[in-house]
N, C-alpha and C positions, 0 to 999 in steps of 0.2 A: 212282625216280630213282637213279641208280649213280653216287655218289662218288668219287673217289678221292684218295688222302692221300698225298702225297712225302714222302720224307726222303735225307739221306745226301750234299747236297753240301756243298762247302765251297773250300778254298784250300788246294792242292795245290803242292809243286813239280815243276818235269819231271821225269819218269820216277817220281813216286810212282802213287800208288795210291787210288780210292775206290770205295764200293758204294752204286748209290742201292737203293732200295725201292719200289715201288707199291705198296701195300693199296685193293683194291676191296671197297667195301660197300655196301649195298644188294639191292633185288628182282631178285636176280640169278637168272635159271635157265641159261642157258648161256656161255660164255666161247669164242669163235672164235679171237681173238689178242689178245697182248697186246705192247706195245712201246714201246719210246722214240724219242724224235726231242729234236732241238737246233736252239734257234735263236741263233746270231752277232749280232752286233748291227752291221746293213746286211747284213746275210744271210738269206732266205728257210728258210724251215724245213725240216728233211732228217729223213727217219730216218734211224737210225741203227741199231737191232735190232729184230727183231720175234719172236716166237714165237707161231706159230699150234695147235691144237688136238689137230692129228697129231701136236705135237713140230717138227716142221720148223723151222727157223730161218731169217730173212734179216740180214745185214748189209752194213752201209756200203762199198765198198772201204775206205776213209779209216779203219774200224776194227776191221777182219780180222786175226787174231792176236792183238789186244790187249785186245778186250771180250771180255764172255759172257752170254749170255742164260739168265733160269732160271727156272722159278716153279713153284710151290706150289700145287695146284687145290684142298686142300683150304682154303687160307687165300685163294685170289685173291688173289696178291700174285707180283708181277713183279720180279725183282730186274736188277740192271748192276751186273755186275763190270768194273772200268774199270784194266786194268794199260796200263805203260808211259806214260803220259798227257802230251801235249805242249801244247805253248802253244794250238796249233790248235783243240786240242780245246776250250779256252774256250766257254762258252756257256749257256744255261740251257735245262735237260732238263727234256722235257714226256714225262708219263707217258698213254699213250693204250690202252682196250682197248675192242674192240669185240664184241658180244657178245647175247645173248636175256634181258629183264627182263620180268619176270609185270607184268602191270597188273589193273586190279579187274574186265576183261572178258576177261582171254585175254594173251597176251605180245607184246610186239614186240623190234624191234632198236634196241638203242641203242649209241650210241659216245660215249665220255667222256673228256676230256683233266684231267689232276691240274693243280695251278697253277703248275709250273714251280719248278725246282730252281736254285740258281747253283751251276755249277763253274767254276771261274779255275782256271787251272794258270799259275805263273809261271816264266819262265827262268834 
């Protein structure tokens, strides 16, 4: 079973700055993507970045320019660098990766969501 451990939010004001973390642990044999999303509160949940295997990158329009996606395959750990940061962006980030874990007859796929970070940015 694949874990994952958040860190790194908190209370912001507009236009500061914060960096969450993902650390994945567990019967990991392969890592596909790895990403964030946010959920609003009366808001459905969005990603927000993704970083898949080749390196390729997806983001949000809503935070183009002002995130960045990054990780570490030797440590499986997903980082968000989060500049510029507005009220909007309030929310609690869920760290998600999906990816190939050995089991005791062979491997499958699994996908694992971290328990959710809070960021508040205030005005």
């Amino acid at each position: 079973q694949v874990q994952l451990v958040e860190s790194g939010g908190g209370l912001v004001q507009a236009g500061g700055f914060l960096r969450l973390s993902c650390a994945a642990s567990g019967s990991i044999l392969s890592i596909n993507a790895m990403g964030w999303y946010r959920q609003a509160p009366g808001k459905q949940r969005e990603a927000v970045a993704r970083i898949f295997s080749g390196g390729s990158t997806y983001y949000a329009d809503s935070v183009k320019g002002r995130f960045a996606i990054s990780g570490d395959n030797a440590k499986n750990t997903v980082y968000l660098q989060m500049n510029s940061l507005k009220p909007e962006d309030t929310a609690v980030y869920y760290c998600n990766v999906e990816g190939l874990e050995t089991t005791a007859v062979g491997q499958r796929p699994f996908g694992s969501w971290g328990q959710g970070t809070q960021v508040t940015v205030s005005s």
